[in-house]
NUZA-333371 format. One record per residue (C-alpha): x, y, z. Coordinates in steps of 0.02 Angstrom, whole numbers, padded with zeros to 5 digits, always signed. Example, Ala and Ser with C-alpha at 12.3 -4.5 7.8 and 13.67 -1.06 7.14 Angstrom:
2
+00615-00225+00390 +00684-00053+00357 
This chain:
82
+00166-00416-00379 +00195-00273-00254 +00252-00305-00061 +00089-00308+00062 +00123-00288+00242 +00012-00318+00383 +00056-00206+00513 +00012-00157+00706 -00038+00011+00772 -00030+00074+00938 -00161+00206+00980 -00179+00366+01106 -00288+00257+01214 -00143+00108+01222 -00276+00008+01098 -00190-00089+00956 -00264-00080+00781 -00204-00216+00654 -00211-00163+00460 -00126-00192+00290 -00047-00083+00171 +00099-00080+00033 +00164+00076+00093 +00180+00060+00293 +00261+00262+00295 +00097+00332+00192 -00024+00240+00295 +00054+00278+00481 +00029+00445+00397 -00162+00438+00316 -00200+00374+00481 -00131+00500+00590 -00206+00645+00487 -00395+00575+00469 -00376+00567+00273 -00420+00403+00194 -00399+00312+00400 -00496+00190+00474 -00633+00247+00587 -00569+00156+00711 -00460+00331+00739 -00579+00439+00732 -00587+00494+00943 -00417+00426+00967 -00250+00468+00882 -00121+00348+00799 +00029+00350+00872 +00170+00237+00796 +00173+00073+00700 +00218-00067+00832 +00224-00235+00721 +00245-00257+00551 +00288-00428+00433 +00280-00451+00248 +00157-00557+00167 +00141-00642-00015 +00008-00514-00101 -00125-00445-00055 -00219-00623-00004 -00091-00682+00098 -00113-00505+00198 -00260-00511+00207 -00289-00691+00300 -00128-00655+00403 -00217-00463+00467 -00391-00590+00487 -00278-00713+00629 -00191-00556+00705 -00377-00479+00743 -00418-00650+00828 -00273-00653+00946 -00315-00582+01136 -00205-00448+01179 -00078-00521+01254 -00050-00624+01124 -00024-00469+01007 +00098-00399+01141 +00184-00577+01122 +00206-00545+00955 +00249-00369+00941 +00418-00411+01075 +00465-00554+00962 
């Protein structure tokens, strides 16, 4: 079973944008070329990864990136100075 993260964003526009991935390095960089990205960056740049934790498989990710996307933003600001 391979290592899933769920990781944090920060974009151009200050916006956070909450993901998973196996490979946090490769998708920082998918992201900030437009190849294989979300659309959430197309009109607005990514600029570093912020947050990042280690999850169980690809599951486990998955619910954990689902509760991170609920949180307002100050809760994911909470999180990300933990």
């Amino acid at each position: 079973m391979s290592q899933w993260f769920v990781y944090m964003v920060r974009a151009s526009d200050d916006s956070l944008y909450t993901g998973i991935t196996t490979d946090l390095a490769r998708r920082l960089a998918e992201h900030q070329a437009g190849k294989a990205g979300a659309k959430y960056f197309r009109g607005r740049s990514a600029m570093a990864i912020v947050y990042r934790e280690t999850a169980n498989g690809r599951s486990a990710a998955s619910i954990r990136e689902a509760a991170i996307k609920k949180l307002s933003r100050e809760k994911k600001l909470e999180l990300i100075e933990k």
